[in-house]
N, C-alpha and C positions, 0 to 999 in steps of 0.2 A: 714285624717280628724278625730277631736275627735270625739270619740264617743258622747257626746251631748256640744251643743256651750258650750264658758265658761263665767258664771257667770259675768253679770257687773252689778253697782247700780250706774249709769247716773242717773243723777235727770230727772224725769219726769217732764211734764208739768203740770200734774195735780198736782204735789206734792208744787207746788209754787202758792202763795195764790190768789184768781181770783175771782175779785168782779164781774165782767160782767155773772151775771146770767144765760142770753141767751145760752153763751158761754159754761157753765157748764151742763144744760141743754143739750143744742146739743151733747155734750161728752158721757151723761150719757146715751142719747138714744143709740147712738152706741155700747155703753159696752153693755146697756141692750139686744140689737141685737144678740150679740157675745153669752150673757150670755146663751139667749134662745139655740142658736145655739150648744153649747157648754154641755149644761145640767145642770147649777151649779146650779139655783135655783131649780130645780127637785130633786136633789141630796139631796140639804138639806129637803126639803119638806119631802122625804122619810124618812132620819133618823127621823129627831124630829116628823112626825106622829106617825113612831112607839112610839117614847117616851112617849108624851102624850097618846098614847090605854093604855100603861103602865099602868099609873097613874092613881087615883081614878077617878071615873066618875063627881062626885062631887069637885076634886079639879082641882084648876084654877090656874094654871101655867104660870110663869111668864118668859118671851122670849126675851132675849137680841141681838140684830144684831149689832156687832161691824161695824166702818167705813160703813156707809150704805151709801154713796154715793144718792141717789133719792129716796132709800129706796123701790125698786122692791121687796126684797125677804119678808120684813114687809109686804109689799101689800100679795103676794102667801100666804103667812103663815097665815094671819090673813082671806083671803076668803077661805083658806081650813078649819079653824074652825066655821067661821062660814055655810059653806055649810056642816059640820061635827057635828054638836050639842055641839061643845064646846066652852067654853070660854076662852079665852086666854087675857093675859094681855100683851102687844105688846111696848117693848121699842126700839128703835133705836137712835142709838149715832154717833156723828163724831168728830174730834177735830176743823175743820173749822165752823166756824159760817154759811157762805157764803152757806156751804152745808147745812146746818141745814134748812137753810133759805130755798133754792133750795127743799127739801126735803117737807118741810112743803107744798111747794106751789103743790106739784105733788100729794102728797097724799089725799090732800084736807079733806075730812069729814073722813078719816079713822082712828080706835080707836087704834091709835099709838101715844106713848110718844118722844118727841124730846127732846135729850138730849146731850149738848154739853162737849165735855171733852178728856183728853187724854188717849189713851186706854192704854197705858203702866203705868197709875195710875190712875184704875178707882175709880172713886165715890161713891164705893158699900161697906158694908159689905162682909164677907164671908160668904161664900153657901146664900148672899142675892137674887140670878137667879136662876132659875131653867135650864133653856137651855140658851146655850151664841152659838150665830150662826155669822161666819162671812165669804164673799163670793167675790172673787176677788181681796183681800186685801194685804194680808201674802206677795207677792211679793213686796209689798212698804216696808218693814221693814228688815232693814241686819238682818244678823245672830243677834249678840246679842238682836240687838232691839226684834227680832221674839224668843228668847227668852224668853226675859220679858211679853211678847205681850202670849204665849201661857200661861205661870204662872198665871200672870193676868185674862185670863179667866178660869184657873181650879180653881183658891181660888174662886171666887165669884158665879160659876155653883154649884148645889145642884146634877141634874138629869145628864147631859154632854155638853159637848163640839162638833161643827161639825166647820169643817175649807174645803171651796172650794176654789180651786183659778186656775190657772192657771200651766202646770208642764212645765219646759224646757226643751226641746227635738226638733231638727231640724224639723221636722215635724210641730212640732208648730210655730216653728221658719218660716219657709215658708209659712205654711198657713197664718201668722199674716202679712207676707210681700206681699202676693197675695189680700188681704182683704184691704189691707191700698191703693191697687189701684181702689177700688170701691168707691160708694158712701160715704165717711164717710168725718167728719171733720177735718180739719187739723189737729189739737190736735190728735185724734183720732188718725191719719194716722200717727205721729210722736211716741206717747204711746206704741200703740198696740203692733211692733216687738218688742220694748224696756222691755216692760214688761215681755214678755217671756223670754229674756236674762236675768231678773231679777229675776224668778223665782225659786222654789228650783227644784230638783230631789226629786223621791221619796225616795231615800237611804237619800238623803241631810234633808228630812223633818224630815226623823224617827231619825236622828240624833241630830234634834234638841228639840224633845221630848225625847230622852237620856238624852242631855245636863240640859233640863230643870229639869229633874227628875220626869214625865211624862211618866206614866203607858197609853200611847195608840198607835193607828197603823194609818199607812200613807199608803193611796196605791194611785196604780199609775193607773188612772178611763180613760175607753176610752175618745178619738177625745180631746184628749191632756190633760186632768183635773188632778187637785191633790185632794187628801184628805185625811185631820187628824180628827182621831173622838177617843173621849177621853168618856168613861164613866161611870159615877162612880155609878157600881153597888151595894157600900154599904151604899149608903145614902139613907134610907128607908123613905119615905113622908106618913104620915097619914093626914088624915082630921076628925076632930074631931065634 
């Protein structure tokens, strides 16, 4: 047996465009389930809190969440500043409409920006973000794409980069094939092992912050998680 499955990028179902809200919705609860399960929005919550104690107390830093799918971790992030005394300026983007839409409807009265676009040519200036945060994603984008996709968020980040996702490993690989016989949606139950096949390795991730030319580290985080966190300690922030 190899030591971890091999690599495939089967289209997903989520990855094909899906107007039936309901339906996206029902998906996104289930990721969000796994998420919690899993730790990834805890994960990032950690990094970019330190980030922000960083920063002036006075400055109000601006927080980008690549592919947000319902947009859970914008939710986390933006009740940890406010139950934290800070203010945050809270954007979230996807390239589907459908999610955008989907996204707006969940978040409801929350002081988050919806912004539609493709993340491998964002809409920003450079060093126009402070923190670019993205969580479950990395596994929808091959290699080159997730190339472009980490660039993309190092030009446009000031303060860093956190990247959660999913790691490939049998282990994950089984857990995600015992989970897809519980309660979840079919979408879900079809995704779920897929995604893990489709994810990188931690060597596979640091390689591709080589490739990009990407000064950061990928580790391999318990109960299956990946993460690349990129940070750029010489971009000094004043507030004047």
């Amino acid at each position: 047996m190899r030591r971890v499955p091999r690599q495939r990028f089967d289209a997903e179902l989520l990855d094909a465009p899906l107007s039936d809200l309901d339906l996206l919705a029902a998906n996104f609860r289930d990721m969000a389930a796994v998420n919690r399960y899993l730790g990834g929005n805890m994960a990032i919550l950690r990094r970019v809190a330190h980030w922000i104690e960083e920063l002036p107390p006075k400055y109000v830093p601006t927080i980008l969440d690549i592919a947000t799918g319902a947009a859970d971790g914008p939710k986390v992030l933006t009740h940890w500043a406010a139950t934290h005394g800070r203010t945050v300026r809270m954007v979230a983007s996807d390239i589907e409409h459908n999610i955008i839409q989907l996204a707006s409807r969940t978040l409801r009265n929350a002081p988050v920006v919806l912004v539609q676009h493709d993340a491998l040519a964002m809409p920003f200036a450079d060093r126009a973000i402070d923190i670019v945060t993205c969580t479950l994603a990395l596994h929808h984008f091959t290699h080159d794409a997730a190339v472009i996709l980490l660039r993309e968020m190092v030009r446009v980040a000031r303060v860093g980069v956190i990247v959660s996702d999913l790691r490939r490993c049998w282990g994950g690989y089984w857990g995600a094939r015992l989970l897809a016989l519980g309660p979840f949606h079919e979408l879900s139950k079809h995704d779920g092992p897929l995604s893990v096949l489709r994810a990188y390795t931690r060597d596979e991730a640091q390689a591709l912050l080589q490739i990009a030319g990407i000064d950061g580290t990928a580790y391999a985080e318990p109960v299956f998680r990946l993460s690349l966190e990129i940070a750029e300690h010489t971009r000094v922030i004043e507030v004047k």
